[in-house]
N, C-alpha and C positions, 0 to 999 in steps of 0.2 A: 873710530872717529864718528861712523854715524849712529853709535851709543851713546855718544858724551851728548852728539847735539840733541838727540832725540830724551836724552833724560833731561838737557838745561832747559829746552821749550817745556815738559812739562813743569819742571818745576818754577821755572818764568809764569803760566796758565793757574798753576794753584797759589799763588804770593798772589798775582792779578784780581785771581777771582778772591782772596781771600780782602783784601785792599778794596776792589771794588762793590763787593758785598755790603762794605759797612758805607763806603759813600750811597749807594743806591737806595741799600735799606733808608739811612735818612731821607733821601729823597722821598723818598715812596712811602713813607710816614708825615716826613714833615710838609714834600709840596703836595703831592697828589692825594693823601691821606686815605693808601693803601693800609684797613685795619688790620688783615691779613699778613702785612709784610715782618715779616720776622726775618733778622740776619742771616740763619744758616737757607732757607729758601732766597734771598737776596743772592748771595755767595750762589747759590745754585746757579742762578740766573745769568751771574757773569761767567761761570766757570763754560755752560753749556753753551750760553752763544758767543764767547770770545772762542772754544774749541772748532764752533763750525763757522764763525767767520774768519778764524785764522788757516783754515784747511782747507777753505775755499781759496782763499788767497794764494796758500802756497800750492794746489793743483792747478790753477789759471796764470801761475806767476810770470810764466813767458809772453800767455799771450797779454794781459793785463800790462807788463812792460814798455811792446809793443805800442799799446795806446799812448804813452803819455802820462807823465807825474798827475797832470790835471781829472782826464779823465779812471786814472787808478785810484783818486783820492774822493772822486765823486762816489763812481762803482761801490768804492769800500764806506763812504757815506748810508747809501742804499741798500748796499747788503746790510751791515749793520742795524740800520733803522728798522728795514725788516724782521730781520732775526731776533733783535734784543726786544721788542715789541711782540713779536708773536709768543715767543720763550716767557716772558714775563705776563703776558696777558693768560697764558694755560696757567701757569703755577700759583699767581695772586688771585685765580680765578677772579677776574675786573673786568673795566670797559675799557676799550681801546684808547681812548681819551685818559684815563689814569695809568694807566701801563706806557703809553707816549709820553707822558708827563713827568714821569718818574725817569722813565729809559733815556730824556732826552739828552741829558748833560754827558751821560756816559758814554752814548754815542758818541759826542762830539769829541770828546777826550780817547775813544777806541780810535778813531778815525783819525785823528793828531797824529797818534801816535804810530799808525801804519803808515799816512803821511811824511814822518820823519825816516823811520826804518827804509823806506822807498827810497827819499832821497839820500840816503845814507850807502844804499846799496849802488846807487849811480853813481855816485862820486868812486 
């Protein structure tokens, strides 16, 4: 049992990162006009910070619960925004300001999406 689930989370993490590689990459070409940004480093990008914002998640998941839909949805806001920022600001070697620019929609869409899974788990 916890083979099956530990093989669907990655292979749920590499479809993610491979999906959100190619929305980023545009991003990060077309808004923020990362030269550097090429798809398999895009894909990088999502693969490494959707792994350590979702492992953060699930070793804080009790107490994270504990607070509240609202405050778990912020949390995972901020983790998020951190990580997808800093992870993309090393690898497109950029400014902070173009690594936000780029990171910011996938953020918002990482963050739905834990948002959903959360209140999914409640019910």
């Amino acid at each position: 049992m916890e083979g099956a689930i530990i093989t669907t989370f990655i292979i749920m993490l590499l479809v993610s990162a491979a999906i959100g590689g190619l929305i980023l990459w545009g991003l990060a070409r077309g808004l923020a006009k990362i030269e550097n940004a090429k798809y398999l480093n895009s894909a990088l990008i999502c693969l490494i910070s959707s792994a350590i914002v979702y492992l953060v998640v699930l070793v804080f998941d009790k107490q994270l619960a504990e607070l509240g839909l609202t405050m778990y949805s912020i949390i995972a806001l901020v983790l998020s925004a951190i990580v997808y920022i800093v992870v993309g600001k090393m690898i497109w070697k950029c400014s902070w300001g173009k690594s936000f620019l780029a990171n910011i929609l996938w953020i918002l869409i990482n963050t739905a999406l834990l948002y959903w899974s959360a209140s999914q788990a409640i019910q």
